[in-house]
C-alpha beads as a LAMMPS data file, in Angstrom:
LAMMPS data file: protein, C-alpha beads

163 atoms
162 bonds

1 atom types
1 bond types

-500.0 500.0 xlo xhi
-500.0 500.0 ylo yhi
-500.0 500.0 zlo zhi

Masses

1 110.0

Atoms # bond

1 1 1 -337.812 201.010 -351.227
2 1 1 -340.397 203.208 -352.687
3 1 1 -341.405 201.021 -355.055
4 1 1 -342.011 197.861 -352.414
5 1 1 -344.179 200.988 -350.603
6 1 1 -346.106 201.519 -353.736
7 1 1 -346.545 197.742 -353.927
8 1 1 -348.157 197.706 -351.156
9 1 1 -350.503 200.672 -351.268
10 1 1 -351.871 199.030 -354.677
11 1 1 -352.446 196.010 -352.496
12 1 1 -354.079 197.585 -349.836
13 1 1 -356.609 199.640 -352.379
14 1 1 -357.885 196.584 -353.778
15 1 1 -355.327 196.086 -356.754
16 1 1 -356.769 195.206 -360.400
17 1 1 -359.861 195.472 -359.612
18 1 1 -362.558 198.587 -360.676
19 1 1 -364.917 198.855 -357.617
20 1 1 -367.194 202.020 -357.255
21 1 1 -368.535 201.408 -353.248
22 1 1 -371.797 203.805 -352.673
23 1 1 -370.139 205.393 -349.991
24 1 1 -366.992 206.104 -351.893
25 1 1 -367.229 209.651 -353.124
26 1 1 -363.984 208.765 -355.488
27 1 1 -366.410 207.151 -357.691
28 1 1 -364.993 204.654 -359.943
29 1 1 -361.396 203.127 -358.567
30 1 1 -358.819 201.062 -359.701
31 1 1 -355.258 200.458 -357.987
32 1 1 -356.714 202.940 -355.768
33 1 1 -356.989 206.019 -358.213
34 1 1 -360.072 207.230 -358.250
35 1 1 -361.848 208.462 -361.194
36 1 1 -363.020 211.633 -358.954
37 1 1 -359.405 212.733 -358.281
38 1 1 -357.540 211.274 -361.631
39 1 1 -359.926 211.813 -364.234
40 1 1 -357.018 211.888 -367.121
41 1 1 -356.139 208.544 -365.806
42 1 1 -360.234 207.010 -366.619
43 1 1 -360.032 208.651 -370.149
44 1 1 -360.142 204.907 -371.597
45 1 1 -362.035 203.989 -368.720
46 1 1 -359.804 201.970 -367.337
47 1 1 -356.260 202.655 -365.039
48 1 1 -353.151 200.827 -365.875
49 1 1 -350.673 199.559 -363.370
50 1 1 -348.407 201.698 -365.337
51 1 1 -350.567 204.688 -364.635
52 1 1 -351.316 204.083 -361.043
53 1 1 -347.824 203.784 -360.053
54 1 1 -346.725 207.384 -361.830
55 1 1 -349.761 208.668 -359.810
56 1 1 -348.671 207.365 -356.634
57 1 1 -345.075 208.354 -357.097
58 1 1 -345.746 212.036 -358.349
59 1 1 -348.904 212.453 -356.074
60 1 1 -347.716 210.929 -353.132
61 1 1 -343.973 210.936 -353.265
62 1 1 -342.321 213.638 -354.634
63 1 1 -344.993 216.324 -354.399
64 1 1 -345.655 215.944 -350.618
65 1 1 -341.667 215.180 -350.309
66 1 1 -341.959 211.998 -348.629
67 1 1 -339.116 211.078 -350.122
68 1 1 -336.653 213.112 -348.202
69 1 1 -337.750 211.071 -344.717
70 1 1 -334.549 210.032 -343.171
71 1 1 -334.141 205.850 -343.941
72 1 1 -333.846 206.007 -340.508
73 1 1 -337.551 206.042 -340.371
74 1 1 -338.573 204.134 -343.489
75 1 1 -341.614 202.416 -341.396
76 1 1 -343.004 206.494 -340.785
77 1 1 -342.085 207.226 -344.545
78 1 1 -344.581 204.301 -345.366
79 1 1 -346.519 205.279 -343.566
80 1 1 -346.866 208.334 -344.323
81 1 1 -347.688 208.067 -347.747
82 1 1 -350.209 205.473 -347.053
83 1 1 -351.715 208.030 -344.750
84 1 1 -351.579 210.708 -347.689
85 1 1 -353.559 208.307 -350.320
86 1 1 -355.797 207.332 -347.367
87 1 1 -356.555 210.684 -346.259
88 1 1 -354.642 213.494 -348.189
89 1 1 -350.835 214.315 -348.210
90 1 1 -351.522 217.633 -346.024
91 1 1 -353.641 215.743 -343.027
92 1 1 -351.029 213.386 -342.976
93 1 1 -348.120 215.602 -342.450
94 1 1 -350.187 218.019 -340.149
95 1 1 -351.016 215.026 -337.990
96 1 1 -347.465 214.533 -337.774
97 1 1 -346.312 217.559 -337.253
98 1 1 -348.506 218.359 -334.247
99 1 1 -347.012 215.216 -332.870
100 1 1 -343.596 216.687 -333.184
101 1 1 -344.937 220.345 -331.767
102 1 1 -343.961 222.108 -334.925
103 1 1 -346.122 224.748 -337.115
104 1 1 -348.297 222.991 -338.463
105 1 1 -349.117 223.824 -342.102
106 1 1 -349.067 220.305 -343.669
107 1 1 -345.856 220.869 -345.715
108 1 1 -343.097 218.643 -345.141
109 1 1 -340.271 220.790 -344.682
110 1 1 -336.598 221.471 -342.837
111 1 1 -338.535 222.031 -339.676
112 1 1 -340.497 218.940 -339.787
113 1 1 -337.557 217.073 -341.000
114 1 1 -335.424 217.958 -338.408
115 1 1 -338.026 217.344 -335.934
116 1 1 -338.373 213.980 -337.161
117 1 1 -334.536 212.737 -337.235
118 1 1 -334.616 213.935 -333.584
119 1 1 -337.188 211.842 -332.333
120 1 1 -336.970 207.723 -331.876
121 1 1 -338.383 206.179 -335.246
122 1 1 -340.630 203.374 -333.595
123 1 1 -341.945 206.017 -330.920
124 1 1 -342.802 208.738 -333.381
125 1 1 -344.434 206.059 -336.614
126 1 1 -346.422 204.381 -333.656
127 1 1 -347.116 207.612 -331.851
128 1 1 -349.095 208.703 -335.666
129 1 1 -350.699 205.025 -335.849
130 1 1 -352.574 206.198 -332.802
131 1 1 -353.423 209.828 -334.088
132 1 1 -354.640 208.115 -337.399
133 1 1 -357.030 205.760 -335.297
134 1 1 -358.274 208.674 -333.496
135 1 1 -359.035 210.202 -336.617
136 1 1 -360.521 207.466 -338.101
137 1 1 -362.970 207.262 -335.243
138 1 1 -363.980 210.830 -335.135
139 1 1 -364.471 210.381 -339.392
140 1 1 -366.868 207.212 -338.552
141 1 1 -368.633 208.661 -335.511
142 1 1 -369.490 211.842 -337.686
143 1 1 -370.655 210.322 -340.554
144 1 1 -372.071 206.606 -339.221
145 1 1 -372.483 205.450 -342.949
146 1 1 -368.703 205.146 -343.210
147 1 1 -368.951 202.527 -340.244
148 1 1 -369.040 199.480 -342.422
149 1 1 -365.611 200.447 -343.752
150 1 1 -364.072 201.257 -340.019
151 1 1 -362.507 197.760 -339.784
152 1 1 -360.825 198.511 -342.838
153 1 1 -359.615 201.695 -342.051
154 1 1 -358.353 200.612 -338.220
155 1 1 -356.927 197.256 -339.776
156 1 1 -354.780 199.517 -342.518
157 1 1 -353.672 201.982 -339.705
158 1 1 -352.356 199.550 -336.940
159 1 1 -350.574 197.540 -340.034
160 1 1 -347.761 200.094 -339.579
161 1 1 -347.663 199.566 -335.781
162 1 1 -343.873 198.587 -334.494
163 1 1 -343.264 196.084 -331.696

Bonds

1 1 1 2
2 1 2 3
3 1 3 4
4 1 4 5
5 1 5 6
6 1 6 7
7 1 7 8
8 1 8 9
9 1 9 10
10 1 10 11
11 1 11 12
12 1 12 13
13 1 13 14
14 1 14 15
15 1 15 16
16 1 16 17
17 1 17 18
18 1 18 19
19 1 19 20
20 1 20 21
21 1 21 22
22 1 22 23
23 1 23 24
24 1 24 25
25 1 25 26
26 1 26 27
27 1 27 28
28 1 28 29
29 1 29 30
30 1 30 31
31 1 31 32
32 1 32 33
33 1 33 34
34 1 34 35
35 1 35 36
36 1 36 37
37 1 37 38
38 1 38 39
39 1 39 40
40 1 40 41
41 1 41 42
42 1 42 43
43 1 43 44
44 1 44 45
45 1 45 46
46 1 46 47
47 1 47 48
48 1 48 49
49 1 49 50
50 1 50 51
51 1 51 52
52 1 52 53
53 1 53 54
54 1 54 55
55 1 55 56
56 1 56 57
57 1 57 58
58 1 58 59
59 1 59 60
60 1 60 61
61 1 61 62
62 1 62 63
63 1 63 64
64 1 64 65
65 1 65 66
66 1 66 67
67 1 67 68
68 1 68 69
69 1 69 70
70 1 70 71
71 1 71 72
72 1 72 73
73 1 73 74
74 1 74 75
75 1 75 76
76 1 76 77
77 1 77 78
78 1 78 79
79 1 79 80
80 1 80 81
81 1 81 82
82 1 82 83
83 1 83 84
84 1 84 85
85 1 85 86
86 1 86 87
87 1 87 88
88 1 88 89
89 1 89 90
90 1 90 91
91 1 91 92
92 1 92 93
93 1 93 94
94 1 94 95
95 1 95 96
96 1 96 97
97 1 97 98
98 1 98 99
99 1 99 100
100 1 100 101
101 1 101 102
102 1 102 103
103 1 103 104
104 1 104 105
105 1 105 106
106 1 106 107
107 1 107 108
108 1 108 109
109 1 109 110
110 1 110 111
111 1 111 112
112 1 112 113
113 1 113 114
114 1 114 115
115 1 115 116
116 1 116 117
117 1 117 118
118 1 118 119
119 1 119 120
120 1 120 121
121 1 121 122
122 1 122 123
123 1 123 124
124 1 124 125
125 1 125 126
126 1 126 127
127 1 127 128
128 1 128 129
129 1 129 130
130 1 130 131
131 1 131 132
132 1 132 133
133 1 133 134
134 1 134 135
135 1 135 136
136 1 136 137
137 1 137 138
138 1 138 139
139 1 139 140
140 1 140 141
141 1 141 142
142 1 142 143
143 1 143 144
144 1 144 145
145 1 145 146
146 1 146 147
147 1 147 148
148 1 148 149
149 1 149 150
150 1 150 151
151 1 151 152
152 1 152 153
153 1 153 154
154 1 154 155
155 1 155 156
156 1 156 157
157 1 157 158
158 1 158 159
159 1 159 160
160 1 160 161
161 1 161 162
162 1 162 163
């Protein structure tokens, strides 16, 4: 499961392909590491798949805990850690957590757990689809140079929207 996740984060961040976009303060990127965040990773000046995927996995996955979500919410655990290489681990899991009216110190733990396997799965992932657009809005309208990107960024959040 977490690998068919990580599939399609690499997908979503452009893949093969080495971009560095002005406006991108990651600098250089490939698979969606950036050179600005994984600088052992650009020592060749290059990222492997390889590479990329032990990022995502330790980075994303294990560190933040995403992997203890419940399968009962797999779409919110993809989610989620889309949301944390999108926009950090801990704004991802504090968004969430104020949607489940828990401390909120962006660390994913029993508290937030339990909150989660008590609410309805599609309810609660949709419920953070629309906090993430709402952040993505107030990101754009503060800094207006980010606006040719906001299709992007609304298109990747309401891809984890459930009928």
């Amino acid at each position: 499961m977490i690998d068919a996740i990580i599939d399609e984060v690499i997908e979503r961040e452009g893949g093969s392909e080495v971009t560095n976009k002005p406006n991108d303060p990651g600098g250089r990127t490939q698979y969606g590491i950036s050179e600005r965040s994984n600088p052992q990773a650009w020592l060749d000046g290059k990222v492997t798949e390889k590479e990329a995927r032990e990022i995502y996995i330790q980075k994303y996955v294990i560190y933040p805990k995403f992997h203890t979500i419940p399968p009962s919410h797999a779409r919110l655990q993809a989610q989620l850690i889309d949301f944390g290489v999108h926009s950090g681990q801990a704004t991802a899991i504090m968004k969430l957590q104020t949607l489940l009216d828990v401390d909120v110190d962006g660390k994913l733990g029993p508290q937030t757990l339990q909150a989660i396997k008590n609410h309805d799965p599609r309810i609660l992932n949709n419920n953070l689809v629309v906090a993430r657009v709402k952040m993505v809005g107030k990101i754009v309208q503060k800094n207006p140079r980010q606006l040719s990107d906001l299709s992007g960024f609304l298109n990747r959040a309401l891809s984890f929207l459930i009928s």
